[in-house]
Each structure stands twice: as C-alpha cells, then as structure tokens.
N, C-alpha and C positions, 0 to 999 in steps of 0.2 A: 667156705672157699671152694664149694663145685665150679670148677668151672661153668663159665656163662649164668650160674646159676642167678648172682647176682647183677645190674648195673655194673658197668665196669668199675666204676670210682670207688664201688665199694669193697675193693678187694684193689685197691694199693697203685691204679692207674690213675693217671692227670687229669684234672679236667678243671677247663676255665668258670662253672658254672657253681663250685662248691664250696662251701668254708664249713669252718666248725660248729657254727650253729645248724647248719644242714644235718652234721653227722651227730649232731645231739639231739637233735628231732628223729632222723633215724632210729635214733638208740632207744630212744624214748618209745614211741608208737612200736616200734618189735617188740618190746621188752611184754608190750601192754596186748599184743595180737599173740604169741606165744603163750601167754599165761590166759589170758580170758575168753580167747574167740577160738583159736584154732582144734585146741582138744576139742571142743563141744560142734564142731561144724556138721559131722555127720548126722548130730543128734538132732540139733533143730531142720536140720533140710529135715527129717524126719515126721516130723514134728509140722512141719511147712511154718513153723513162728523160731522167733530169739525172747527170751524173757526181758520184758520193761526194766528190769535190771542193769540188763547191759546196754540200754540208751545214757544210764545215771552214769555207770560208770565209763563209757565212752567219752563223754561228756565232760567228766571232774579230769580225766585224762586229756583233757582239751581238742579229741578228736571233731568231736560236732563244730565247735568252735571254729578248726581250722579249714570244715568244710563250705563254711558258711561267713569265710571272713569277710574282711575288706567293707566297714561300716565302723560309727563311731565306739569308740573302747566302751561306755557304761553299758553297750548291747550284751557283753560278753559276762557269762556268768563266774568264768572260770578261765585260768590261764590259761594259753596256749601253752602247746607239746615245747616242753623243754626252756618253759619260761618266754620265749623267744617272744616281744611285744607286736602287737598288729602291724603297727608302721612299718616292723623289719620283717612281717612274713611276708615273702612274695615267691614266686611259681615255683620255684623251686624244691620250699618248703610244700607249698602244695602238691609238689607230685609225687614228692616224698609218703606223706600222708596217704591219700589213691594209690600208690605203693604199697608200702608196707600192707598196708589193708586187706589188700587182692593177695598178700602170701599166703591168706587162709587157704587159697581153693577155691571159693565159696562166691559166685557172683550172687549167691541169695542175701546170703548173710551181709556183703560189702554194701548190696544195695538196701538191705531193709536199714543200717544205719544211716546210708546218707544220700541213695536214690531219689526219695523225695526231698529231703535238704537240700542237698546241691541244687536242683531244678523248681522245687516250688517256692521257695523260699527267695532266690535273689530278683523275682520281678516285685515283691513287697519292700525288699533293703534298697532296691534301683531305685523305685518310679512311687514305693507308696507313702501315703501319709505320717506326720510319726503317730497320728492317732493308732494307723494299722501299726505302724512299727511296732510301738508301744504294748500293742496288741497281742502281739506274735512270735517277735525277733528271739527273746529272752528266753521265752517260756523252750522256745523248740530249739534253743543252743542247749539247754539245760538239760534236753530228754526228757521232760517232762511232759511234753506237747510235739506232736507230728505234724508235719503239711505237707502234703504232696499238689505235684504239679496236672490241672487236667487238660490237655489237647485235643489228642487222638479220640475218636468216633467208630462208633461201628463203622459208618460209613466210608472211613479213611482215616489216613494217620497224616502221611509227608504233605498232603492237597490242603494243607491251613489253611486256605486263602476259601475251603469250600466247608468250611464248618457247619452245623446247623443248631446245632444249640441255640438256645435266642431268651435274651431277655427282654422284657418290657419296660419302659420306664410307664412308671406308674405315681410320676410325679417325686415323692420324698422316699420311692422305695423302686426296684428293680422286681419285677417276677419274671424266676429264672425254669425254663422246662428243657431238658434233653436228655442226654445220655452221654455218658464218657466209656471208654474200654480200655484193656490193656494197661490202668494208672498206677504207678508203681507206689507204692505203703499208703492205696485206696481202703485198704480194709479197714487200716488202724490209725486210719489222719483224722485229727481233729480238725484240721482247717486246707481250703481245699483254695488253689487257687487256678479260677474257672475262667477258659477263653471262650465267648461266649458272642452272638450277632447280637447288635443293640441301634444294628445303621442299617444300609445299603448291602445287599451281594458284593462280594470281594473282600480285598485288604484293605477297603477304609472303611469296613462298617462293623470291627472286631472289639473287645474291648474286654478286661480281666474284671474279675468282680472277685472278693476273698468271699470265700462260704465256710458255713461252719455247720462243725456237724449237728450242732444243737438247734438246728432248724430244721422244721417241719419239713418237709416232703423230700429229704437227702435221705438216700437208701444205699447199702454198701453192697455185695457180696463177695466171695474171693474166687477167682478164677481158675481150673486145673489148666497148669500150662507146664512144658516139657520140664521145663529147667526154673531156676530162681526161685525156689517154690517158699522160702521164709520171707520172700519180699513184701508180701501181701496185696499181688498183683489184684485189681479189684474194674469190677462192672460197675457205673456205678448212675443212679437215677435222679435228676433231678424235676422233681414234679410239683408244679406250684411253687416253689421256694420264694418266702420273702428275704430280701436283700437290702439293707438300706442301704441309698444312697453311700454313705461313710466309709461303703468298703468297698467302691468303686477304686480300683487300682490306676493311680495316674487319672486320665484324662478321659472322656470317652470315647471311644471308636478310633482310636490313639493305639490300640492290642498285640495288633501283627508288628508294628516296630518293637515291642515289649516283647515280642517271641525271640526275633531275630536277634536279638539285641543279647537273647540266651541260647542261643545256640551254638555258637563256639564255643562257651566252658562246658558246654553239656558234651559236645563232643571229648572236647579237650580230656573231659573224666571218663570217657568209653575207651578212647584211644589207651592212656594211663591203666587202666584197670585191664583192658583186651590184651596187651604186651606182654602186661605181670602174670598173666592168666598163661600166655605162650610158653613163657620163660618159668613160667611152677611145671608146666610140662616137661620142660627143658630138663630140669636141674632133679627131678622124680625119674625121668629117661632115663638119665646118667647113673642116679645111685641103684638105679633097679639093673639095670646092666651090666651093673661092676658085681654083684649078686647071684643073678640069675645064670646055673649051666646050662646049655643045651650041647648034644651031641659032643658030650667030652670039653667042652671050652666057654667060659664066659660071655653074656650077651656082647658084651664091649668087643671080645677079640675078634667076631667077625665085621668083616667089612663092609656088609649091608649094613649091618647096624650103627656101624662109624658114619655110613651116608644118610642115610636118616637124620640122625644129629648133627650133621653138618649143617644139614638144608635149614633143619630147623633153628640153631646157631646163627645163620647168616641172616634170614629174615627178620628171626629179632631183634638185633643187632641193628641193622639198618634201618627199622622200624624207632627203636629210642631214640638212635640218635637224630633220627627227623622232627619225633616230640621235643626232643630239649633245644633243638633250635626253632619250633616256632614257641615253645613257652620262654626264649629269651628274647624272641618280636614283641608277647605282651607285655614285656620289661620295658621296651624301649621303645617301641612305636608308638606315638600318637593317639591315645585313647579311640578321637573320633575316626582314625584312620583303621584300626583293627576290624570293623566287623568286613569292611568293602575288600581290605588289602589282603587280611587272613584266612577270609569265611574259604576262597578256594584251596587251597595247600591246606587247611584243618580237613575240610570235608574228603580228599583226594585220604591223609594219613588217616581219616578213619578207616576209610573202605582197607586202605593197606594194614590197620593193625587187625581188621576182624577176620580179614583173611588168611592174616601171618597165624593169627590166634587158632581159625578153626583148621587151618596145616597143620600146624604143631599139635594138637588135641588127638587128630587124626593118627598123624606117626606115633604119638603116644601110645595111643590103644593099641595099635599094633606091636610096639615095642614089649605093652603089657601083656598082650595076646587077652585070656581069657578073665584074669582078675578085672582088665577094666570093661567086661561086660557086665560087673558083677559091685553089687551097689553095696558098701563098706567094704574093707579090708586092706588090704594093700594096695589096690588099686584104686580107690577112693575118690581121690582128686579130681584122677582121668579120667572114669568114669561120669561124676556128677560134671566135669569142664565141658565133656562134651555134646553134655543133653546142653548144654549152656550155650553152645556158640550161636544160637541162632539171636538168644534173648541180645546178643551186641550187636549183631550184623543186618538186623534191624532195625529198631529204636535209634531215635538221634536220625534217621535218616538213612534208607535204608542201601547197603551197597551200590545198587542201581544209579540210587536219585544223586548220592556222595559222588561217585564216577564224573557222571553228569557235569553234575554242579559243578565242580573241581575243576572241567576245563571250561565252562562256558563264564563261572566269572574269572579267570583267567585271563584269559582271552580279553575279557571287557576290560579289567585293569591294565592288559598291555596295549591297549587301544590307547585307552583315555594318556598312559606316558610315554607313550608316542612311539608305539612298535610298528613296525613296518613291515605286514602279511603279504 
C-alpha cells in the first residue's frame, strides 16, 4: 500500500478494465516473483545467467505460457496463472504478467525469461507451419527449449528494410550466411528465428527462416553490454548454414510484413515493463525516504525531495494510463486494423515510457545518493535500473525513430479519415 507504489486498482481504486480473475493472476505471478525470482536477482545479474531451473518453474507457474499466448490450447503445457483458460486471457491479463515480472528490478532477469519468447516465438505461432509449430511452440512454453528473435545487424537495427543477411535458395534447402548483434537469450536459444534477404534490395525481398542451433555453422557468443547482463545478449554468426526448406517461416520474401506485424506487442511489452521499472523506483524512493535522516529530518520531510516524487508520481501515472487504453484498442479494434490504426500512439507511448523510466531512475539515484552508485545493498534496484535504461530506450525502436514514427503515421491515418490540415 506505498503509495503510487502500485497501479492504482490495486490498492482499492475503480477501474473499468478489471475483474477477479485479473486480481487472481495478480495474486498468483507476485506470489511466484516474491518467492523465486526476486531474492536471487542480484545474484544472477552476477552471475550474467538465471539457472534452467527457473525456466521449469516459470513455466509449470504458467508464466511462459501467458507470454506466449493466444494459439490453440494443446500448445500449452501447463495452465495459465490462476487457472484462468486461454480464450479468457486477454491484455489485461497480459499486462498484469509484464507486470508483476518487472517488480523484481531486474530487466535482465524479466528479459532472459521471456525477451526472446515474447519476440521470437509469435512469428512461428502467426505465420508458421504446424510442422514448425509442432516444432517449437510446446517445447519453449515448457522451458525446456528457448528461441529468440534475430533482426538487428551490426550494420543497423531500426533500417529492416536494409538488412544483409542473405540466404540462398539452393533448391530443397536455404544457405544462410551473416551476422546478427545485440539478440536477446542468443547465447542459450536453441532455435533462432532469422530475418534474412532471400529476393530483391528492400521490403520485398526479406523473409524468416527458423534455425537451429544444431546446425553446422551457427556460432553464439555473449556480449558485455551495460545492463541486462543475465539476458544472454549474444553476437551471433551464421556461416554456411543449411536450412531446409520446411523451416521457411510463412511465405517467402513475405518477412518484413511478419516484422511489422510484431512490433506493436514487442513495444506493448517495453512500454509494460519500462513503467513498472519507473514505478519500483517510485515506491523504493518513497520507503527509502521515510528512513533515511539528513541534517535532523527525514528524506520525506524536505521539500525537494517531496518534488522529486511528485514529478516522478505524475509521469507514471500518466504514462499507464495511456497503456491500458491502447491495450483496451487491442480488445476491441479490428484485428486487421491495429497495426495501421495503433502502430503511432504505441510507438509515441514507448518513447514516453523510456523516458518516464530513465527520469524516475535518475531522481532515484539521487534520492539514493551514494548506495545507488553502489552495486548490491540497499540501493540495489536503482543502481542495476539505471545501467538498464538505455537497454529500453533503444530496442523495439529507438526514442528517435518512435517520436518520428508516432507522428508521421498519425498523420497518415488522419488523412486517410478525413482530417482536414
């Protein structure tokens, strides 16, 4: 009951978006991030891994599950969080999940469990075969098996449309050669899904191929990078790879639709996880201040420090409730309408939750002063959050290009319904 510490709903305010099974999925995932993930968060950033352990048990807990839903029910190894059947989870539940999650602290940890889930995984449940499904889907709800998603190039990240990667068709098989960077649980994915030239220069000559690690000439390594460090951010090489046919994802040269087509939930789960991330500042602020004397009086009793938590207060705040009204758009819009109608207002609330995120990170450390320059201890959270901010405010699309984007297709959907510039 800190203030702000939680959503508001969950501390006894209104709201049209929630029922009981929401606050039992709540109940459920805290109960399961308190006990298994959160103690041990300093340890593995440590570490730069989380033990195969807690994919199983993430898993039997129906987190992987709920990250990876919306596919037919024999996919699912195990129930969703709090019993609640697939038909009836919807965004809600989902944000709930990216939620609770991100109360560890921990964008490494949140991301090494379902970083590459969330992203690698729904262009094989959208667009692929059920051979691949059949493949895939089960083994990596279960934790058994990992896939991450491969894009980004040394050469560039947000420029898709300038990839170089390239496969050959080579008749009954694909030879795949390039490089990927920056791929989030690259070190420890068994199954890789690779956007890849197989056409033309541009967006129609792109196309997904699933790779596996047990194919000759796929090489991993793990990357030092500021923050996120148990994700198993990875380099990674493909040289000579054979590919059959069969694991051609969807159609060919068919790929960049199969990007775009994931980019709003990938945001959707930055934005989700970048707010919680604000708001663990927020609510660690608050108890640290009610604590901490300086000069005869409690952090809390000066009024700098009341202003600090305002600012940061107000931008969170504004920041969710912008989330839960476009995840009540994917409720109700028009499937085929969402990527044109949503893709600007998602990309605009990224840039605004990475920014809300790295403010609040910032007032944090100061509020901490010296503990959160200072890796474990009481300052913990704030310190490792804000080696972290950058890992949000780039991926998915980076501030810049979100800005951008945000107003220019805007714009073009007020055209096309008839605004008058």
């Amino acid at each position: 009951m800190v203030p702000f510490g939680d959503p508001m709903w969950y501390q006894d305010w209104y709201s049209p978006y929630y029922n009981d099974s929401h606050r039992a999925v709540r109940k459920a995932v805290r109960e399961f991030v308190d006990k298994e993930i959160t103690p041990f968060c300093h340890e593995w950033d440590e570490a730069k891994s989380i033990p195969r352990e807690v994919f199983i048990k993430a898993a039997k807990a129906g987190i992987l599950g709920a990250i990876g839903h919306n596919m037919p029910d024999h996919y699912y190894p195990y129930d969703l969080p709090a019993g609640v059947k697939p038909k009836d989870f919807d965004a809600f539940h989902r944000i709930i999940v990216f939620d609770e999650l991100s109360r560890c602290g921990s964008g490494g940890v949140t991301w090494a469990l379902c970083g590459g889930l969330g992203i690698g995984l729904p262009p094989v449940v959208n667009f692929g075969s059920d051979y691949l499904k059949d493949k895939v889907v089960k083994d990596c709800l279960a934790g058994t098996k990992n896939i991450c998603l491969c894009v980004t190039e040394p050469s560039g990240g947000s420029d898709v449309a300038g990839l170089q990667t390239e496969a050959k068709d080579m008749g009954d098989h694909f030879i795949l050669n390039g490089e990927k960077k920056w791929i989030t649980n690259g070190v420890y994915a068994d199954y890789f899904t690779v956007a890849c030239r197989t056409g033309e220069p541009g967006f129609n000559g792109i196309s997904f191929l699933l790779v596996e690690r047990s194919m000759p000439g796929v090489t991993t390594r793990q990357m030092n990078c500021s923050g996120v460090w148990p994700s198993g951010t990875a380099y990674i090489t493909f040289e000579d790879v054979k590919v059959p046919k069969e694991n051609l994802i969807g159609k060919q040269d068919r790929g960049f639709k199969y990007i775009m087509h994931n980019f709003n939930s990938e945001r959707m789960g930055i934005i989700i996880q970048a707010n919680r991330f604000a708001r663990v500042c927020i609510e660690e602020s608050l108890k640290y201040a009610h604590k901490r004397k300086t000069f005869g009086k409690r952090l809390i009793d000066h009024p700098v420090i009341r202003n600090k938590l305002a600012h940061m207060i107000r931008k969170c705040e504004a920041t969710h409730a912008w989330l839960e009204t476009l995840a009540y758009q994917t409720e109700k819009m028009p499937e085929d309408l969402q990527p044109i109608r949503l893709g600007g207002p998602i990309a605009l609330c990224k840039a605004q939750a990475t920014r809300t995120f790295e403010f609040c990170a910032r007032e944090a450390a100061q509020i901490f002063g010296g503990l959160a320059y200072t890796r474990g201890g009481q300052g913990e959270k704030i310190e490792r959050l804000y080696r972290e901010v950058r890992a949000y405010a780039i991926p998915g699309g980076s501030e810049e290009i979100m800005l951008d984007l945000g107003v220019r297709m805007s714009t073009k959907v007020g055209s096309f319904m008839g605004a008058k510039y």
